[in-house]
TORDREN-850795 format. One record per residue (C-alpha): residue number from 1; residue in one letter; z, y, x. Coordinates in steps of 0.5 Angstrom, whole numbers, padded with zeros to 4 digits, always signed. Each point is the difference from the previous one (the first is absolute). Layout:
{NUM; A; {Z; Y; X}} ...
***
This chain:
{1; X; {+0212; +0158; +0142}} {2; X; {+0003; +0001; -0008}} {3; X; {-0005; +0005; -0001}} {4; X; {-0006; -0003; +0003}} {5; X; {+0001; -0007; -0003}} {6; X; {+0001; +0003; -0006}} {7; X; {-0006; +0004; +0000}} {8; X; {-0005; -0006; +0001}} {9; X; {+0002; -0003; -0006}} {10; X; {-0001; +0006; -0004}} {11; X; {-0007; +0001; +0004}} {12; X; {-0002; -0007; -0003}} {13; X; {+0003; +0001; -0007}} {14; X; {-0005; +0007; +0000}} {15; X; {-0006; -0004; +0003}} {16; X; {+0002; -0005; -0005}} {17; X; {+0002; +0006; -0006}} {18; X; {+0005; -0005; -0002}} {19; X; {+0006; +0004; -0003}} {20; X; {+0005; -0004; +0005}} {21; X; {+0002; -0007; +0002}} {22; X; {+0006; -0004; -0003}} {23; X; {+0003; -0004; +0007}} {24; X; {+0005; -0005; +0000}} {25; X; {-0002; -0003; +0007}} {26; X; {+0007; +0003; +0004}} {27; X; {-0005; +0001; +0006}} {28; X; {-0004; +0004; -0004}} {29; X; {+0005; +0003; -0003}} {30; X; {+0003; +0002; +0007}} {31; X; {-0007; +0002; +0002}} {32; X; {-0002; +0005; -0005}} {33; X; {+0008; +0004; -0001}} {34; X; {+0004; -0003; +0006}} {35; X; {+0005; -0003; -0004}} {36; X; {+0004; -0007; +0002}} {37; X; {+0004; -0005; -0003}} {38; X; {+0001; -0007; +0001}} {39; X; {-0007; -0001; +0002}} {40; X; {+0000; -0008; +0000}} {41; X; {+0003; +0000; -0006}} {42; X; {-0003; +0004; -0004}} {43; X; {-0007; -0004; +0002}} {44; X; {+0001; -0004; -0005}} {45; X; {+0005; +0003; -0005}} {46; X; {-0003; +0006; -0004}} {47; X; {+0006; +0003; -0001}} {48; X; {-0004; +0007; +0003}} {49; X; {-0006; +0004; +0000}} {50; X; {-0003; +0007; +0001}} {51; X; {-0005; +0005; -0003}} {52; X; {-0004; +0003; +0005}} {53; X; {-0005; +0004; -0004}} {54; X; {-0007; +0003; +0003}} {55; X; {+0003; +0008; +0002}} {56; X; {+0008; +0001; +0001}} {57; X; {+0006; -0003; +0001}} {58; X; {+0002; -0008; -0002}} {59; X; {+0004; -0003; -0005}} {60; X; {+0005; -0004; +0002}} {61; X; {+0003; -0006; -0005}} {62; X; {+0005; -0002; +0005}} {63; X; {+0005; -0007; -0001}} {64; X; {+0006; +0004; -0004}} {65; X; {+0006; -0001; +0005}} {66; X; {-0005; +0003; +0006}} {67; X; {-0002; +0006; -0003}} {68; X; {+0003; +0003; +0005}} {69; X; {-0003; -0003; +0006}} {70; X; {-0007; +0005; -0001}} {71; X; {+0003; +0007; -0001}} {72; X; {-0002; +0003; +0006}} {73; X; {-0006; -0002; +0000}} {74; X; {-0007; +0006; -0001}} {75; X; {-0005; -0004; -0003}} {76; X; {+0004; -0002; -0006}} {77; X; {+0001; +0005; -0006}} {78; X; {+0004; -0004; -0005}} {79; X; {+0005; -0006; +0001}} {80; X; {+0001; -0005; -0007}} {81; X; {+0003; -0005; -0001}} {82; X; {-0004; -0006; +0001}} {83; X; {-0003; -0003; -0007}} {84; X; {+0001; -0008; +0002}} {85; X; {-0004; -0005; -0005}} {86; X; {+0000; -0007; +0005}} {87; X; {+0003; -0005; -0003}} {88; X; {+0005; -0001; +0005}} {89; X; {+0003; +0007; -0003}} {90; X; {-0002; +0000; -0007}} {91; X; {+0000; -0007; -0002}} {92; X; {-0003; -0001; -0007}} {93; X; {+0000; +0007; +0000}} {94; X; {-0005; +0001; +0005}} {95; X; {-0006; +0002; -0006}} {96; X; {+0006; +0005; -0003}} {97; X; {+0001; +0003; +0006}} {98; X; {-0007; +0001; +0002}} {99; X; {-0001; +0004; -0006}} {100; X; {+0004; +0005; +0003}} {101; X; {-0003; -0001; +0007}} {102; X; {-0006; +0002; -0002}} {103; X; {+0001; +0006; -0005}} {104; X; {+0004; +0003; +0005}} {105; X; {-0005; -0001; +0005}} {106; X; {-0006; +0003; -0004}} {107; X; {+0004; +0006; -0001}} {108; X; {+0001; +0000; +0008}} {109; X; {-0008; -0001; +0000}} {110; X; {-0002; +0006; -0005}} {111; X; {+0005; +0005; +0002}} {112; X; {-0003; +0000; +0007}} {113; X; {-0007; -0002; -0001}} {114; X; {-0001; +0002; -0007}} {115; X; {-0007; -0002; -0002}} {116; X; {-0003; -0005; +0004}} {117; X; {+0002; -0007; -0002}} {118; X; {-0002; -0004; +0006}} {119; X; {+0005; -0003; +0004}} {120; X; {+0001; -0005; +0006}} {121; X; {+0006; -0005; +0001}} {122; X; {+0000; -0005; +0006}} {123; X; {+0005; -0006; -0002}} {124; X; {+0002; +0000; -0008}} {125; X; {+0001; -0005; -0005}} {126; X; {-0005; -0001; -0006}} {127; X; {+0004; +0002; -0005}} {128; X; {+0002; +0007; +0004}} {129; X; {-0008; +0001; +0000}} {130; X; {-0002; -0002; -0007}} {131; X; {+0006; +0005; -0002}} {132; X; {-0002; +0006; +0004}} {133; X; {-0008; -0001; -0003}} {134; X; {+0004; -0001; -0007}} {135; X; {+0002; +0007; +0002}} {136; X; {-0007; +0002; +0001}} {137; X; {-0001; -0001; +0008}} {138; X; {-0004; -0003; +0004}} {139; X; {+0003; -0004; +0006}} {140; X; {-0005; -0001; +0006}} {141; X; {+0001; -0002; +0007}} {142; X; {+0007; +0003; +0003}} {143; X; {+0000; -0005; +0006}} {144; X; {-0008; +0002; +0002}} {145; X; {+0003; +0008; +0001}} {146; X; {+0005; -0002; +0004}} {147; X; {-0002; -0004; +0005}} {148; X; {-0006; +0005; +0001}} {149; X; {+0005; +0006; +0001}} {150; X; {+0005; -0005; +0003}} {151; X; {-0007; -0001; +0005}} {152; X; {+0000; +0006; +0005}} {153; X; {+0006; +0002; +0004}} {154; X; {+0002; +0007; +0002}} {155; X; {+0004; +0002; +0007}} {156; X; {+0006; -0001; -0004}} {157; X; {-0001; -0007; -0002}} {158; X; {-0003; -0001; +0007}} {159; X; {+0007; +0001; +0002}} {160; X; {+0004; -0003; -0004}} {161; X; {-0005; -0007; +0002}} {162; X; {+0001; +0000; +0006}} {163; X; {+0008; +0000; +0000}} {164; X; {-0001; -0006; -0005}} {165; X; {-0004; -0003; +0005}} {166; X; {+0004; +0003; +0006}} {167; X; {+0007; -0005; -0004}} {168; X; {-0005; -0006; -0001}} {169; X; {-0002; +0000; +0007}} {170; X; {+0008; +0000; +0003}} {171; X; {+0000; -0005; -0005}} {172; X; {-0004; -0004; +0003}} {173; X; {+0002; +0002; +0007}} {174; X; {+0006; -0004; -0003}} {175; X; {-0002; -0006; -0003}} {176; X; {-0004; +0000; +0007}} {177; X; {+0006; +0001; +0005}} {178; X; {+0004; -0006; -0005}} {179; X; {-0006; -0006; +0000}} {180; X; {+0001; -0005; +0003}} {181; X; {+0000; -0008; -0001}} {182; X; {+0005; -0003; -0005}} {183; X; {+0001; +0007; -0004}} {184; X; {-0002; -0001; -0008}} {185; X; {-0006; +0004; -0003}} {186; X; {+0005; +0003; -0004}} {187; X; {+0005; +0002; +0005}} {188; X; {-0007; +0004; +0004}} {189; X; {-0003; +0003; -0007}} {190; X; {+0008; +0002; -0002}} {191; X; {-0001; +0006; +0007}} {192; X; {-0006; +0003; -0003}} {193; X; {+0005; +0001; -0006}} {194; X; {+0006; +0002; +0003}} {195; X; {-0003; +0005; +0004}} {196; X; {-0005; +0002; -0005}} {197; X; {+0007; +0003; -0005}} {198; X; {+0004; +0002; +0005}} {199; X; {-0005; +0005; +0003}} {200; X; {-0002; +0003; -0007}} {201; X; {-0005; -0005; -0003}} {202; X; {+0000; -0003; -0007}} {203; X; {-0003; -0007; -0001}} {204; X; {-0005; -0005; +0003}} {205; X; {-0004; -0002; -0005}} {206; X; {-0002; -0008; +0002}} {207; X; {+0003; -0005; +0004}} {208; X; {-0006; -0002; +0004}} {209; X; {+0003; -0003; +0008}} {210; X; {-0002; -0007; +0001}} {211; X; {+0000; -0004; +0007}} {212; X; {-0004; -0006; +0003}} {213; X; {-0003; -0004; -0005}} {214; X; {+0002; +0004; -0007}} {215; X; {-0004; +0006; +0004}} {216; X; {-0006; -0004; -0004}} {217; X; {-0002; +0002; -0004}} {218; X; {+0002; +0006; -0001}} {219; X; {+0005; +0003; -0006}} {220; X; {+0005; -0005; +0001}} {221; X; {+0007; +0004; +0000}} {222; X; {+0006; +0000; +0004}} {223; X; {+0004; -0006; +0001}} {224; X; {+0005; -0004; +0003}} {225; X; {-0004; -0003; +0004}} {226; X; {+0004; +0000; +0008}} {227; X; {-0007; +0004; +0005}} {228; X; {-0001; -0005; +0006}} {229; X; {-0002; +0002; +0007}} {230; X; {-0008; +0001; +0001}} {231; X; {-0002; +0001; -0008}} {232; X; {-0003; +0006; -0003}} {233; X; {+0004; +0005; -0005}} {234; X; {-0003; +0005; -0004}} {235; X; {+0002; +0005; -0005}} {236; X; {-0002; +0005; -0005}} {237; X; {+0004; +0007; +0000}} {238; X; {-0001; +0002; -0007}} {239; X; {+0006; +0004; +0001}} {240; X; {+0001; +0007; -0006}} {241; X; {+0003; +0004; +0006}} {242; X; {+0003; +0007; +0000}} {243; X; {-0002; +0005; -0005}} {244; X; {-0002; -0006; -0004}} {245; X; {-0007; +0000; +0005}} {246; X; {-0002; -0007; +0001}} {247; X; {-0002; -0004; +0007}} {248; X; {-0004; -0006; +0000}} {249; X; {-0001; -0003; +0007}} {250; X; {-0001; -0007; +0002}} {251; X; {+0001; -0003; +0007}} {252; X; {+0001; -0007; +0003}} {253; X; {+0004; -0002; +0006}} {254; X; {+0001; -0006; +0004}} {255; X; {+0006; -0003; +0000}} {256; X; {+0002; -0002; +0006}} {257; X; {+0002; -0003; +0006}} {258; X; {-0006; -0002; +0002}} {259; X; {-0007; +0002; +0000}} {260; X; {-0006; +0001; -0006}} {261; X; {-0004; -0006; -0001}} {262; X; {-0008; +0002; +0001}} {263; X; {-0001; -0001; -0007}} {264; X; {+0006; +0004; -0002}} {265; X; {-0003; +0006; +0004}} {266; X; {-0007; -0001; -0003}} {267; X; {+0002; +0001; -0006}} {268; X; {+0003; +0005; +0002}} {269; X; {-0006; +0004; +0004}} {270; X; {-0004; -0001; -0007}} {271; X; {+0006; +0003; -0005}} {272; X; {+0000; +0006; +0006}} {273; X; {-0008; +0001; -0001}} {274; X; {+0000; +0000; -0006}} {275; X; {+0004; +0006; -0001}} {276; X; {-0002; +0004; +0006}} {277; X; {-0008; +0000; -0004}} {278; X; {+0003; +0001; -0006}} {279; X; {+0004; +0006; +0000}} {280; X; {-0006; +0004; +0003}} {281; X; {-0003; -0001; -0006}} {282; X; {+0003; +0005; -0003}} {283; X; {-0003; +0006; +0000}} {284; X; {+0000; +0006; -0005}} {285; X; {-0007; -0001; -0005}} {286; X; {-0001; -0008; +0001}} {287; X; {+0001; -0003; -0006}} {288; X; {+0005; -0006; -0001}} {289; X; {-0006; -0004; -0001}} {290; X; {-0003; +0002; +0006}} {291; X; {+0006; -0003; +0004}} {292; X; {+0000; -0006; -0004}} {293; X; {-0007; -0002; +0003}} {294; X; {+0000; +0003; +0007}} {295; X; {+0008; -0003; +0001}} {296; X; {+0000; -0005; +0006}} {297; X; {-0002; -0006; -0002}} {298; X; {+0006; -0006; +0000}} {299; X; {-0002; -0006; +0004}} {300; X; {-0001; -0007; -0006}} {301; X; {+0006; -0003; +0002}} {302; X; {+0005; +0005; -0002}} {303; X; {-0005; +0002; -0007}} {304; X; {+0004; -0004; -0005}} {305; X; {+0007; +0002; +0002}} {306; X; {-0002; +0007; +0003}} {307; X; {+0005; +0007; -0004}} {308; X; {-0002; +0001; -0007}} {309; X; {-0002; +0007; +0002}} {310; X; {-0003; +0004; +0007}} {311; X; {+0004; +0006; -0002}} {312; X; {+0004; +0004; -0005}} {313; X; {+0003; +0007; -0002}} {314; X; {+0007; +0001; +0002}} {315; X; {+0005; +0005; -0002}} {316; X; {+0006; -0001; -0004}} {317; X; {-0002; -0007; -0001}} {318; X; {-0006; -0003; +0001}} {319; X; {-0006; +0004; -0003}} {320; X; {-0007; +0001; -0003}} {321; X; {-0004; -0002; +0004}} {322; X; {-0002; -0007; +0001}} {323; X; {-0006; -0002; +0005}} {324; X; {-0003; -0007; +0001}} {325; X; {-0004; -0004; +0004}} {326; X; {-0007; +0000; +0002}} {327; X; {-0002; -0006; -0005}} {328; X; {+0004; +0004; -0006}} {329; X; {-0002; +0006; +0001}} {330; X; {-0001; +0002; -0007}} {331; X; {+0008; -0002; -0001}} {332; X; {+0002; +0007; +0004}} {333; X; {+0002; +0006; -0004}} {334; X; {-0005; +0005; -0002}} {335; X; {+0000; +0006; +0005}} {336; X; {+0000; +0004; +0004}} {337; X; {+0004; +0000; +0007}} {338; X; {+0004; +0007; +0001}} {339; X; {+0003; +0003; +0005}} {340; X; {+0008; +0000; -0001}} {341; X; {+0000; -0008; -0003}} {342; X; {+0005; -0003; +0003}} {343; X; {-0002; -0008; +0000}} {344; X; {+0003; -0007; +0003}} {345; X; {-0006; -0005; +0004}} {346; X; {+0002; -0006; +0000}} {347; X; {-0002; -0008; +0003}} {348; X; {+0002; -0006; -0002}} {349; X; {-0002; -0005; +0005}} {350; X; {+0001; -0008; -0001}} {351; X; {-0005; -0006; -0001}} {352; X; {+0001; -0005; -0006}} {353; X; {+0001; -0006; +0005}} {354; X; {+0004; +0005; +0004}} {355; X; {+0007; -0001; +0003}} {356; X; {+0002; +0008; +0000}} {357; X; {-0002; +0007; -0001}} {358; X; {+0000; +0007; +0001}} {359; X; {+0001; +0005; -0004}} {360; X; {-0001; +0007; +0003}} {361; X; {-0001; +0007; -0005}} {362; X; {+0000; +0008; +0002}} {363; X; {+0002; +0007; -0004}} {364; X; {-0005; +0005; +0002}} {365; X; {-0002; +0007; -0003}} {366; X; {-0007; +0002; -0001}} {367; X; {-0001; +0007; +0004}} {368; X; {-0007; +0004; +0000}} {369; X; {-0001; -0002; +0007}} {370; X; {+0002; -0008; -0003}} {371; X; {+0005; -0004; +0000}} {372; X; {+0007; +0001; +0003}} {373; X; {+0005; -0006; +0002}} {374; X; {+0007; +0002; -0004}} {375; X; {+0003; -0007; +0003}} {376; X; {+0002; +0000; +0007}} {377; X; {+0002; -0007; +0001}} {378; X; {-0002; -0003; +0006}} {379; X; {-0004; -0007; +0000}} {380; X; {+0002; -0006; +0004}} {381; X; {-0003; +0000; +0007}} {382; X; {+0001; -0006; +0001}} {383; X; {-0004; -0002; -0007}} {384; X; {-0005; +0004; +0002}} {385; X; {-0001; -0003; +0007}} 
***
């Protein structure tokens, strides 16, 4: 899997004739050698990074009293220490230290791909960039390699999905075995975390559960608020499972005793048809756009609060691409659907003068023959019927 992943950001950075790509994102970092540390904390503290130049092993500049931690991995051909220049660690020497980040850097470059002065970085600070083009660099797009590399996946990537998304489920199974009314949202979203790290998962990047009135309209975060009998309660995964594969499913429940309400369960059936219709347009050789146009089109009433997106890419975290709806279709990625995408199909379901709404999304694999189900949590029959 190392191999692989590290191969399709060298085939990009070739078809690119870039010499290599700066990277600083820690999910890049791990998707081009393999290596972790402190995943979360390095997503906002620069305090790592790595040189993967377009043939050859990668260079790691790891966060120096963790060299240790990426010593075995093949992908790597040399570890430093890293050259760190953020204010929180440089203070007032950050223009010093970046003298010394850039030379060392440059020498890397040019030792391992001497003569070509193209090179891509995903996030760097301007003052990083102005000092790599003062040593004679040209800085592209980094961030535009690595999600079109990240973008296909092979069988090994495959599985390692499909066990993150086998810890997501049994999370959510035990959410679903704890609902009940007089539980608070947090105490609920807190089973999906808890089963998440015991089973070898990482992280979950977002806190969206809400229950009753706060379900729209969507993006409202988990609270204390208690769940009573009879109301919706929906979520959205966005859980960094095993391997540092993400899983991101939605699903809405009735919290009972009792039985949904007429309304309840329309919009339900809507949120349902929405994502039946649209994961079968995902189909190799169909462009983005294609499918924003041909997508199902959402009733006027849900149009002003529907999901900001039909689908989305889906890997290590949520990826390239992004598609839109038929009345934006040219807001959807350019290109091209190709076999081995991994995308997420969501729906958002609710009305502007509305009480509740329903919030529904699928984790599919886009084979030859067409789209595949990855996730495998059941619907709410009694939603549905």
């Amino acid at each position: 899997m190392r191999a692989y992943r590290l191969g399709r950001v060298q085939q990009m950075l070739r078809e690119r004739d870039l010499a290599g790509v700066l990277l600083y994102d820690p999910i890049n970092v791990r998707y081009a050698n393999g290596s972790s540390n402190m995943q979360v904390w390095m997503l906002h503290n620069q305090h790592r990074y790595c040189w993967v130049p377009a043939t050859g092993k990668t260079v790691l500049f790891d966060y120096p009293p963790a060299v240790h931690l990426a010593k075995h991995l093949e992908t790597i051909g040399d570890i430093r220490l890293a050259r760190i220049w953020t204010y929180f660690s440089a203070g007032d020497r950050y223009e010093e230290r970046v003298v010394t980040w850039a030379d060392e850097l440059a020498d890397v470059i040019r030792e391992t791909a001497p003569g070509n002065t193209r090179i891509a970085a995903d996030h760097l600070d301007m003052l990083g960039g102005k000092a790599l083009e003062d040593r004679g660099f040209s800085v592209h797009n980094g961030q535009e390699v690595m999600e079109r590399a990240r973008s296909i996946k092979n069988d090994e990537e495959l599985k390692a999905m499909l066990i993150a998304i086998s810890v997501c489920e049994a999370g959510m199974a035990k959410m679903q075995q704890e609902m009940r009314a007089g539980i608070t949202e947090n105490q609920l979203w807190s089973h999906l975390h808890q089963v998440n790290i015991a089973m070898g998962g990482e992280w979950i990047e977002t806190r969206l559960l809400a229950s009753g009135g706060r379900t729209n309209p969507w993006f409202r975060e988990s609270s204390d608020r208690v769940i009573r009998a009879g109301e919706l309660v929906a979520f959205d995964t966005d859980l960094i499972g095993p391997f540092g594969y993400c899983s991101d499913i939605s699903r809405t429940w009735f919290c009972g005793p009792g039985k949904p309400s007429d309304e309840q369960k329309r919009l339900y059936s809507y949120a349902y048809q929405q994502i039946q219709a649209n994961i079968d347009e995902f189909r190799p050789g169909r462009t983005f756009q294609e499918i924003a146009e041909s997508s199902w089109r959402i009733p006027n009433e849900f149009v002003a609060r529907r999901y900001g997106s039909m689908t989305h890419g889906v890997g290590m975290a949520d990826e390239w691409p992004l598609v839109t709806f038929s009345d934006n279709a040219e807001r959807s990625s350019p290109g091209v659907v190709e076999a081995g995408m991994t995308v997420c199909v969501e729906s958002y379901i609710g009305a502007e003068d509305g009480n509740e709404g329903v919030k529904l999304e699928e984790q599919i694999l886009v084979t030859d023959q067409g789209p595949q189900r990855l996730s495998t949590y059941p619907y709410e029959d009694e939603l549905l019927n």
